[in-house]
C-alpha positions as CSV (number, residue, x, y, z in Angstrom):
1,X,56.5,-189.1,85.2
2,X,59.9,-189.4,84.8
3,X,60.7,-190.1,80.8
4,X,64.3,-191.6,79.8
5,X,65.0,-192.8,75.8
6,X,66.7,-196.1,75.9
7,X,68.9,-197.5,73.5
8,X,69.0,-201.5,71.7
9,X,72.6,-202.1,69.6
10,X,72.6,-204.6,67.2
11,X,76.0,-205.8,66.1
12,X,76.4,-208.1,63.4
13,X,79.9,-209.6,62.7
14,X,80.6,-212.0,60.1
15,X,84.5,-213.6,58.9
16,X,86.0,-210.5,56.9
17,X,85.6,-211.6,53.5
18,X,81.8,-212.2,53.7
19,X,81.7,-208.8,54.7
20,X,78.6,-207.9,52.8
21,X,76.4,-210.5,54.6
22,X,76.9,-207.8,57.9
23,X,74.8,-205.3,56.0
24,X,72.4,-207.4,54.6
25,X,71.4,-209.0,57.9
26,X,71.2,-205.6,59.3
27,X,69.2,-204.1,56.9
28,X,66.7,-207.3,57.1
29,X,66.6,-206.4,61.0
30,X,65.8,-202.6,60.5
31,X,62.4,-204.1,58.5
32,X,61.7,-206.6,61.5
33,X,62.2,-204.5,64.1
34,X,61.9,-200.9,63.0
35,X,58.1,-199.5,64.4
36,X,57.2,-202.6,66.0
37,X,56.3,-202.2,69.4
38,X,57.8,-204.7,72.2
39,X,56.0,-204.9,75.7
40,X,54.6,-200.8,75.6
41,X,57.7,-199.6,73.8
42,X,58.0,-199.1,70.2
43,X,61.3,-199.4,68.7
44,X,62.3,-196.5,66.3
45,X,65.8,-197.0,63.8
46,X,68.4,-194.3,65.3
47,X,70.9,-195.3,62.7
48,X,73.9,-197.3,61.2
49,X,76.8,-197.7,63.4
50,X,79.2,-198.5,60.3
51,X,82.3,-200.4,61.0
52,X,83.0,-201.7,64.8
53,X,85.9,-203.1,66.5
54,X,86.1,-206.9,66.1
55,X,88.4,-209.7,66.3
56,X,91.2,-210.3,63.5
57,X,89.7,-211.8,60.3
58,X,86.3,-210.6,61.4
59,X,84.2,-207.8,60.1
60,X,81.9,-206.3,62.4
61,X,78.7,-203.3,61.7
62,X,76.1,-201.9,64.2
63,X,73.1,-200.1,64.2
64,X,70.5,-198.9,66.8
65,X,67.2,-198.1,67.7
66,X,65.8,-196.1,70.6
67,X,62.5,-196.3,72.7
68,X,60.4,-194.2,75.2
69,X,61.0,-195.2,79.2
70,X,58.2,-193.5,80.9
71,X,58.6,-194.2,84.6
């Protein structure tokens, strides 16, 4: 079998000076989705992207997770 690790971004952008809200929604969805297992895969947290490119006025963070493609 041929085993590949995949990758799920999550960007979260909000108006810049509600800044804050980014990181709170993101650490709500690292509790929803971190461990849970979708189809066969389990998703696993990889980490905070930190600031992102965005549009002007807009305040953007990421973050990942990674799962197991066995083929």
């Amino acid at each position: 079998p041929v085993v590949s690790e995949q990758v799920v971004q999550v960007d979260c952008h909000v108006p810049a000076d509600d800044h804050y809200i980014a990181w709170d929604v993101l650490e709500r969805v690292n509790e929803l989705l971190n461990g849970q297992q979708i189809g066969r895969q389990i998703l696993h947290y990889d980490g905070f992207l930190g600031e992102l490119p965005t549009a002007p006025k807009f305040y953007c963070a990421g973050m990942r997770f990674t799962f197991q493609n066995v083929v």
